[in-house]
N, C-alpha and C positions, 0 to 999 in steps of 0.2 A: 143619754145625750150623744151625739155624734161629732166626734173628736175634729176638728179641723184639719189634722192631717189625714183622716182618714174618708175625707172629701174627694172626690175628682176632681178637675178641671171640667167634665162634664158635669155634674152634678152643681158644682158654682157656679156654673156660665146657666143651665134652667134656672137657677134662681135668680140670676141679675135678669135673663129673657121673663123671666114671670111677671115680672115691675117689681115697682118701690113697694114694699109692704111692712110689716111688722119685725121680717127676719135681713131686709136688704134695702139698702142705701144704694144709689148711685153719685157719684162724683167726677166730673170731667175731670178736672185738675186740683191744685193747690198752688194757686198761681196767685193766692190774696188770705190775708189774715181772718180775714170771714168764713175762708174754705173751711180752714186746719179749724176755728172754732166749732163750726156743723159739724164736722168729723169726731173732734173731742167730747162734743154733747150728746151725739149718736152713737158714739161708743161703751157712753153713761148709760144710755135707754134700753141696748143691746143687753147690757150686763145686770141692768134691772131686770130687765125680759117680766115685764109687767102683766102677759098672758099667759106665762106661767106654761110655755112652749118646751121648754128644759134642753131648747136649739142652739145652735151657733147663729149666732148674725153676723152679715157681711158686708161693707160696705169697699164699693166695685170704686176704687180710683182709677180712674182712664174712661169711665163708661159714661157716656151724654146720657139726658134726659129720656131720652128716648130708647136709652138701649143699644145705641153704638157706637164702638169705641171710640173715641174722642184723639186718640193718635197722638196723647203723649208720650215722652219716651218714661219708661220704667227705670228710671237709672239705680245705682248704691246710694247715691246721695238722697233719692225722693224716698226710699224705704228706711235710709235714719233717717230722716225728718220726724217723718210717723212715729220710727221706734222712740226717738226723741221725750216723745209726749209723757212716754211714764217716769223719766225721770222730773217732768215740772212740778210735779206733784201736786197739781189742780185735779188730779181725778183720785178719787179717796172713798172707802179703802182702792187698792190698783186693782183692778180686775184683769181675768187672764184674756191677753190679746195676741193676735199672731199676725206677723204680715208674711204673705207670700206672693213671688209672681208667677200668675197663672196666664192661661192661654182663653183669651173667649172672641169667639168670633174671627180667628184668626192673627188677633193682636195682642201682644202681650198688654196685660196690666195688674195693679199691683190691689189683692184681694186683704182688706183687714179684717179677721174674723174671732167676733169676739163671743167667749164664753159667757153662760148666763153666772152671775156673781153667788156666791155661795153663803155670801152675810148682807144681802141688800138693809136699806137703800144705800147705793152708790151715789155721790155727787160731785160735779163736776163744777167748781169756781162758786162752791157754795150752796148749790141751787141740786136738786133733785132731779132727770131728767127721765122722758120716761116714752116707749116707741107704740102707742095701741093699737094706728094703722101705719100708713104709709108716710105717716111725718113723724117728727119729733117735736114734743109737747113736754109743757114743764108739767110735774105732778100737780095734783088738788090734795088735799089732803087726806082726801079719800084715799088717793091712789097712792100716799107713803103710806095708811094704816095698813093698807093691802102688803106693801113690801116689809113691813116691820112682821107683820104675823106671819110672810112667808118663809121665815127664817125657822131652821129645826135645829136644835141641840146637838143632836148627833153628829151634824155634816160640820159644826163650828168649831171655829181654831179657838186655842184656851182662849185669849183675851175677851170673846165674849161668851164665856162660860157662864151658867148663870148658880147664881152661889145663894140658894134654897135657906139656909140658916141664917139669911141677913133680912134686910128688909129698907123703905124707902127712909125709913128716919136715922137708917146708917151714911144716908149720901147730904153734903153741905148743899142743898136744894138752892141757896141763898147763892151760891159759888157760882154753882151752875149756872141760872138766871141772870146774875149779872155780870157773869165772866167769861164764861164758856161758851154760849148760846152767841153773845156776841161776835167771839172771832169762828165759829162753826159753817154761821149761816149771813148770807148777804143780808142787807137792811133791809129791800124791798119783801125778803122773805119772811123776815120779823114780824113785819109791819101787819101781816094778814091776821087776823083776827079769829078766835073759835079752837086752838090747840091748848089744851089741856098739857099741867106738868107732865101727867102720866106721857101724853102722845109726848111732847119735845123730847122724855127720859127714852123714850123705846126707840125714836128716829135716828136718835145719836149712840144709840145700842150703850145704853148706861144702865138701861133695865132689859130683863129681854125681853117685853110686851106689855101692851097694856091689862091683855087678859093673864100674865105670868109677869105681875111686878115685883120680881126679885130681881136686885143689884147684880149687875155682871162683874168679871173680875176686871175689863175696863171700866165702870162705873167706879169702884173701889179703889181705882189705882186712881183715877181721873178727878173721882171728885166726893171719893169718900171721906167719913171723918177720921175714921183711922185705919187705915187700908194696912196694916199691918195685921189687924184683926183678922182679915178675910185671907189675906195673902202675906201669908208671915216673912216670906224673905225679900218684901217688896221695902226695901232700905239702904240705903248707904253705908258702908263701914269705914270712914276716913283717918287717915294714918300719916302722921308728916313726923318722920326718924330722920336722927340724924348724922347715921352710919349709912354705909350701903348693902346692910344686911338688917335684920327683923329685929336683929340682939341689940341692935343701938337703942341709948334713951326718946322714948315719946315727946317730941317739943308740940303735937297739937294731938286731939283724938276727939271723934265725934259721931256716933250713930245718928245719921240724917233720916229722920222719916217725915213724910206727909203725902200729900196728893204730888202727883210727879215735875209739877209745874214748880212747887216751893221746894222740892229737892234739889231740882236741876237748878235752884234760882241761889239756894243756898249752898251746893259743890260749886256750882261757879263762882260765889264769894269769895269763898277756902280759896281756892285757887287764887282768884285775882289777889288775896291779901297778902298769899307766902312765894307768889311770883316776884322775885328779883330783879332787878332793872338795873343792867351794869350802864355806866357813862364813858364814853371818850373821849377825851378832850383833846388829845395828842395828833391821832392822827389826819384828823381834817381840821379845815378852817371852823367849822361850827362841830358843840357838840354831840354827839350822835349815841340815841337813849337802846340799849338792846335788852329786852327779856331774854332771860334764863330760858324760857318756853313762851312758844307761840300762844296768845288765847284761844285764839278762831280754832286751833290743831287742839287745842284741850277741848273744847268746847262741841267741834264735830264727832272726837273719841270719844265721851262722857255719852253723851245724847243718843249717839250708835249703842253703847252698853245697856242705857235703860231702853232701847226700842225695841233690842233683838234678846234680850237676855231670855234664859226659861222663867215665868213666874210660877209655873206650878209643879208640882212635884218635889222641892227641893224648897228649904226656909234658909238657903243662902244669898247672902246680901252681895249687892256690887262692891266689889271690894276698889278703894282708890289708897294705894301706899305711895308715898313722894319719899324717896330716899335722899340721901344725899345728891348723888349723882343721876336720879331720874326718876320718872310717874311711870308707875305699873297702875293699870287697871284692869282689873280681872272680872267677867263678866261671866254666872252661870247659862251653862246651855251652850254646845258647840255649835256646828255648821247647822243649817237648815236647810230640806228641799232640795234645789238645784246648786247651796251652795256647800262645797267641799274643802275639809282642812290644803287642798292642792292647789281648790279655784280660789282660794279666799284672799279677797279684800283686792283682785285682780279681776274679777271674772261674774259671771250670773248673780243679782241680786235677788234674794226670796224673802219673804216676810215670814218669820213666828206668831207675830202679833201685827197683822196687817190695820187691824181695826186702828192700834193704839199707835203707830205709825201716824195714819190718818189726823186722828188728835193731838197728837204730837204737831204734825201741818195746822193742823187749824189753830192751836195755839202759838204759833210763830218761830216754834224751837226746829222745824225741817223745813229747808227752803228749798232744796233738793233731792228726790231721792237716788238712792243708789251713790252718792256722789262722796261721802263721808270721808272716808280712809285715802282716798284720790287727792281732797283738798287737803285733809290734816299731811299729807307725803308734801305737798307741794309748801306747805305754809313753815312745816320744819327746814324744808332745803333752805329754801327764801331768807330763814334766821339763821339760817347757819348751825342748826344742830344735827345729830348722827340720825342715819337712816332709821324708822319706823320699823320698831320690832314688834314680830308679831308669832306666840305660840298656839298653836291651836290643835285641839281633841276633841274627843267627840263629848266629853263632859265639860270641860271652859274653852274661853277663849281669853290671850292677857297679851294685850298690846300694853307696848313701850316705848317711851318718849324720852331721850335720853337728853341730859342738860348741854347747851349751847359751852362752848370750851373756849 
């Protein structure tokens, strides 16, 4: 495949000069809500790369219908917009895109060039999207079985591993169907008629195929029966002492396992039940209710632990201690990819488990990506508790949430 940077400004400018096709877009502007939608759904289709091209696709912002520049300005502000997009977290898993500004025709404009995805199918607000000529079309289901079998073991990130010793009567099929399936896929897309459990299991990469239906280690975390079985450190080790060292007596303890939805559903309990709610009556005319700790800041750190942690290779559990004086939670698996114990929790966001991320959004627990540690800092100041600590190696990572004083 050919690296986007290692594109010309000639070599992008013949392919916007070649027309619309399979591998390029054109775009006058983004001057309407309908633009930036074409552009996010075209980006789906690129990353599906449904011909099986193994190319960058491009889509030319600045460039008329016809192929010549259209003479808006290029500014910072129009290329975050763009970059904008992977943090909404409507395109799932995020596939890799780059914006540059290039030279065609004399004029500048702003080239987004996106790589074909390396775990299709990619979807975008639900829906499948998919580029075979010169438009963009939503899949048939044909054309997801096509992207579900294009997927190879070897190129895949662990989460959709596929885990050979298991089988389909390890996953709550029932869960799936009326739970998952639901917040995954738009209704209109339900609605169609003719998909087999096997096809919905391998779309949502819960199987890796319908010709290889063995359970992924996202199936197993998402919606197996006992994903501990497959993935033994996929659980909770919750801890509420009451010293600010390990030597104090236990007042709660509790190994949380299930599918990641009822984990998350039940750490959030814990939490909300041993969170403290101080009163003031003194110093204002009405009284005024304050947590010990923010929830939304518990709730963005907990949810970041199960999305990025390592699940395989290690049978260590997310660890969540509540001291006296503050929540440590410690998560296996240091930095990832583009992020670094230097850049972290300031800097490039990269996915370990890009798939499970995804499902994570489709089940309603990520409303933005990249944005976690940014809100949980702001939601701590807001209450009035000490800065966001944060240790990291290349073996954990343990943020700390220190109690409101």
């Amino acid at each position: 495949m050919h690296g986007a940077r290692d594109a010309s400004d000639e070599t992008i400018s013949a392919l916007i000069d070649a027309g619309e096709s399979y591998r390029c877009e054109r775009k006058g502007d983004l001057s309407s809500k309908d633009n930036k939608e074409k552009i996010c759904r075209t980006i789906c289709a690129f990353a599906n790369d449904i011909k099986g091209a193994d190319e960058i696709g491009v889509i030319a912002l600045g460039v008329s219908n016809d192929g010549t520049p259209s003479g808006i300005q290029i500014t910072d502000e129009l290329e975050k917009n763009i970059q904008n997009i992977r943090g909404e977290g409507k395109i799932v898993p995020l596939p890799s895109f780059t914006t540059q500004k290039r030279i065609h025709r004399g004029y500048e404009i702003l080239s987004i060039e996106v790589r074909p995805a390396v775990s299709p199918p990619v979807k975008y607000d639900g829906r499948i999207w998919i580029r075979p000529g010169n438009t963009t079309q939503l899949a048939s289901n044909e054309d997801a079985q096509r992207l579900n079998e294009k997927r190879r073991t070897k190129d895949q990130p662990d989460d959709i591993q596929v885990l050979q010793h298991f089988r389909l009567k390890d996953l709550n099929i029932n869960y799936f169907k009326t739970q998952y399936l639901v917040q995954a896929f738009a209704a209109d897309i339900l609605e169609e008629n003719g998909r087999s459990v096997e096809e919905q299991l391998a779309s949502t990469k819960m199987i890796g195929s319908t010709t290889d239906p063995y359970p992924t280690v996202l199936g197993m975390l998402c919606i197996g029966l006992s994903p501990t079985d497959a993935v033994p450190g996929a659980y909770v080790q919750f801890l509420k002492i009451a010293s600010t060292d390990i030597t104090g007596d236990i007042l709660d303890e509790a190994n949380v396992q299930g599918h990641v939805a009822d984990v998350i559903q039940q750490i959030e309990a814990k939490f909300n039940a041993h969170n403290q709610i101080s009163v003031d009556f003194t110093s204002q005319d009405r009284e005024r209710r304050t947590a010990h700790y923010p929830k939304v800041a518990f709730e963005q750190l907990f949810r970041n632990a199960v999305m990025h942690r390592a699940y395989l290779g290690t049978h260590t559990p997310i660890r969540v201690y509540w001291y006296a004086d503050r929540i440590e939670i410690v998560n296996p698996g240091g930095p990832f990819g583009l992020v670094t114990p230097e850049n972290f929790g300031s800097g490039p966001t990269d996915y370990r488990n890009p798939n499970l991320a995804a499902a994570l959004k489709d089940l309603g627990y990520v409303q933005k990506f990249g944005a976690g540690i940014s809100r949980a800092r702001k939601e701590l100041h807001a209450n009035g508790n000490p800065e966001l600590g944060l240790e990291v190696n290349a073996s954990f990572v343990t943020v700390v949430m220190r109690q409101r004083i």
